[in-house]
N, C-alpha and C positions, 0 to 999 in steps of 0.2 A: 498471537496478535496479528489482525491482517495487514500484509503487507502493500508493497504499492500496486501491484495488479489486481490488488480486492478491491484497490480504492477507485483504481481505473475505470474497473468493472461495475462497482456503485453507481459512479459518475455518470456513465455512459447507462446506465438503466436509468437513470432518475432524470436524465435528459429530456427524453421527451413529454414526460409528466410537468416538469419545473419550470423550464426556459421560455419564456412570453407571460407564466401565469403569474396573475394575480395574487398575493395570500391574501383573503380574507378574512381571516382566524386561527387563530394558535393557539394551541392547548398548551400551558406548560403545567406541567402535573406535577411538578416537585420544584425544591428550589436550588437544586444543584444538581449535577452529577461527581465526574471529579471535580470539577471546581463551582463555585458558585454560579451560576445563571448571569449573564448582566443583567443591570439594572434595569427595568421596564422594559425586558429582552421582547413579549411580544407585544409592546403598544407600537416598540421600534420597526419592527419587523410588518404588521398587518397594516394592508392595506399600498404595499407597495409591489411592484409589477418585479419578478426575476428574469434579472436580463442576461446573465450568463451563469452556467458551470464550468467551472474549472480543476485543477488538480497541482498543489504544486507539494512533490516530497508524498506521505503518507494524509496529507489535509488536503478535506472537499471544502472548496469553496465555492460558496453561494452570491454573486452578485444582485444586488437591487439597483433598481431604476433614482433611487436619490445619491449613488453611490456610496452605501454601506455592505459590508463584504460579510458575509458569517462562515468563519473557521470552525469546522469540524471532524472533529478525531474520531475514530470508532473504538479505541482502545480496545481492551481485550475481547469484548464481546457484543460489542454495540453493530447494529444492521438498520435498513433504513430498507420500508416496505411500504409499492405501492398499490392504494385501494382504492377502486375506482367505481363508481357506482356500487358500492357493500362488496363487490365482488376481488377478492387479493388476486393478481392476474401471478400465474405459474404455468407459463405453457413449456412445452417440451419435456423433458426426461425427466426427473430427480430420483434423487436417494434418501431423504427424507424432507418431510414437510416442515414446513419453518413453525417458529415456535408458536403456537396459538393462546401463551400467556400474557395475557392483555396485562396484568398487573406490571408488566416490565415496560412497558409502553409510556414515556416518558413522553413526548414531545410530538403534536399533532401540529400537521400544516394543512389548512381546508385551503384547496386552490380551486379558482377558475380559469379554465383555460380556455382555448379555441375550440376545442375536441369536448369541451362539460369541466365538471366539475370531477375531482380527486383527493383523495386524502394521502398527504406523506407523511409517515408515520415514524418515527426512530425510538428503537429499543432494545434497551439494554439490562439483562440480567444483571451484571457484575457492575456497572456505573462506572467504569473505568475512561468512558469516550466524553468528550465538552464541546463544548460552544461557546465560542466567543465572538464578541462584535469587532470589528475595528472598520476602515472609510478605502479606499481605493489608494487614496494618494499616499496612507500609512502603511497600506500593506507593503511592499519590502522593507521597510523599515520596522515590521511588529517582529519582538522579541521571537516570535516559533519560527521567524521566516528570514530573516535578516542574514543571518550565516548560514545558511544552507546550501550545499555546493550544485554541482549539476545536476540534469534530469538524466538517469540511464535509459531514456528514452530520445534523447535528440541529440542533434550532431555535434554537441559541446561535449560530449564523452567520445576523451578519441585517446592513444596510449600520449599523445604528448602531454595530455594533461594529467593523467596519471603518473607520469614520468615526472611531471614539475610539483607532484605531495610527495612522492616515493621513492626519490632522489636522495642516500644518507639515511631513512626509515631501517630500525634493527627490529621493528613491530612485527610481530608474523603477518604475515599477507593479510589474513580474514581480517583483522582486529582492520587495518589497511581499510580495506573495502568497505567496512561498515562503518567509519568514519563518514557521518550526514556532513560533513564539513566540505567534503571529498566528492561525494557522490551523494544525491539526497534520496532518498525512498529505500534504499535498496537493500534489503534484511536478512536476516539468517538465514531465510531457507532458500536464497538465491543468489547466495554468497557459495552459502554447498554447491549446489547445482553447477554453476559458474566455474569454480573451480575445478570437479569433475569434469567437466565436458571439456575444459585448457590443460589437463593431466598438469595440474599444480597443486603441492602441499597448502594446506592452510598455514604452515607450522614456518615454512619458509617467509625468511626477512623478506621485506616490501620492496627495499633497495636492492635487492640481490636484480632484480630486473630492469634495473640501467645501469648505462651505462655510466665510465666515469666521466665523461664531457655529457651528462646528463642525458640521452638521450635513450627512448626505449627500444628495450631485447625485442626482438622478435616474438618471446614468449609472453609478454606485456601484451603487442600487439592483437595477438592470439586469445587472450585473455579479457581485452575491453572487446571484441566480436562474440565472443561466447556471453559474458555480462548483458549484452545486448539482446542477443540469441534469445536466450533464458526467457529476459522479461518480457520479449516478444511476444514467445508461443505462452508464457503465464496468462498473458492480455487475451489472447488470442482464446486460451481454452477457458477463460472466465473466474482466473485467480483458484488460490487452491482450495480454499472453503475446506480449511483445515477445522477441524471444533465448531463454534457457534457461526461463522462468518457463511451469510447467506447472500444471493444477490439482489438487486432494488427487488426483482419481480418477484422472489422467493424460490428460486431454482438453485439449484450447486456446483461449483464448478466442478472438474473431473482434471484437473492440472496433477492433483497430487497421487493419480495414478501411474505418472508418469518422471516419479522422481526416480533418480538415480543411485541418491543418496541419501538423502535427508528421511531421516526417521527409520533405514534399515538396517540397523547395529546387528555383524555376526550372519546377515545375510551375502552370497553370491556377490561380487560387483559384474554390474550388465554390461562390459567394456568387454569387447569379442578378443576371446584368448587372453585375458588377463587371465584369471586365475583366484585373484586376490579376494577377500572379504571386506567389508565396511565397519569400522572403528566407527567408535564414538571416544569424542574426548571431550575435555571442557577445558574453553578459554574466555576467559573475562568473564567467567560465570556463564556462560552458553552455551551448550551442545552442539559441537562440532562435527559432523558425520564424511566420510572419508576414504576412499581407498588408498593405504599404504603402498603396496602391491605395483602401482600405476601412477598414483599424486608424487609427483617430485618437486 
């Protein structure tokens, strides 16, 4: 599933396409994905000007000029591609072409913008991604959004605030960090990473890193910079376009060449003079990847 630096990386493609234009027509080609469609989803939508993209957690959101917000998940396999005069614009490098089966192509946006006209296109093989409507002044208050803890992208992730969930936690760390309650966006495969780069066990308690007047270890510290670290260069190299997840323009990221951990069970860990090999375990039902060796 992509994570929050796929979603970065969507957002920040579909930007320049999106933000000023108009939609003047929407295709909606089916009448759900995972969940139903709203109701009169594009009579609501066309014909109103987008005034902003935004990101909060793993959801793109889409602002209109009447202020109505549309929430969008990509779930497993959902991608969101721009066409711009017939032509899918893919410049730079890639590793493969994005998927050219229009049968998966659920939801068309015809915009006019300053620059012409464009088609935003989202498609998804597996249907696992949605949409949903809700208005400006609900959004912190809509049920996907309401309890969602910080962004590991801004200054609200810092160890004191880790220190005030992790205080008394007997949780293994991972389970810890991927608490969206806690920390919102921040997923499997950068929970691994994170950990590797702080030489922290996933297996170790939450609490073992504060103190008892509450306050965090040093190795907590060490731990919310790496966390940050991580989903920096993620953003930065264009999310890892693990599986289906391509980016707006149709290009791939190159992130998950440079994992450390995550997905190399029984391989070398790359931590100079360790020594040690990369586990795989599973916790709460998810793949856990690891050097014993070095993670304490």
């Amino acid at each position: 599933m992509p994570e929050l630096p796929e979603v970065e990386t969507v957002r920040r493609g579909l930007q320049p396409a999106m933000e000023g234009a108009v939609v003047e027509r929407v295709e909606q080609r089916r009448a759900d994905l995972r969940f139903p469609f709203p109701d009169n989803f594009a009579a609501r939508i066309e014909g109103r000007r987008v005034t902003r993209l935004k990101r909060r957690a793993k959801y793109l959101l889409i602002g209109f000029d009447d202020g109505a917000v549309l929430i969008s998940h990509l779930g497993m396999s959902g991608s969101y591609y721009v066409d711009s005069s017939g032509t899918v614009n893919t410049p730079g490098d890639f590793h493969h072409d994005r998927s050219k089966n229009e049968r998966h192509d659920h939801v068309v946006f015809h915009l006019a913008g300053s620059s012409g006209s464009a088609r935003v296109v989202y498609n998804d093989p597996r249907r696992f991604g949605f949409m949903l409507l809700t208005d400006t002044d609900g959004l912190d208050a809509h049920p996907l959004i309401r309890d969602l803890g910080v962004e590991p992208t801004g200054n609200a992730l810092n160890a004191a605030h880790l220190a005030n969930h992790f205080a008394g936690k007997k949780a293994p760390l991972k389970a810890a960090l991927l608490d969206q309650k806690i920390i919102a966006g921040l997923g499997n495969i950068y929970v691994c990473e994170a950990l590797w780069q702080a030489r922290l066990s996933p297996r170790r308690a939450a609490g073992s890193l504060v103190t008892a007047d509450g306050a965090p270890v040093k190795r907590l510290e060490e731990l919310t910079r790496c966390v940050r670290s991580v989903i920096a260069a993620a953003i930065e190299a264009g999310g890892s376009s693990l599986r289906d997840h391509r980016l707006a323009d149709g290009t791939l990221g190159y992130f998950q060449h440079s994992f450390n951990t995550y997905d190399r069970e029984a391989e070398p860990c790359r931590r100079e003079g360790c020594g040690g090999k990369i586990r795989r375990i599973v916790q709460t039902g998810r793949s856990t990847f690891y050097c014993p060796a070095c993670q304490r």
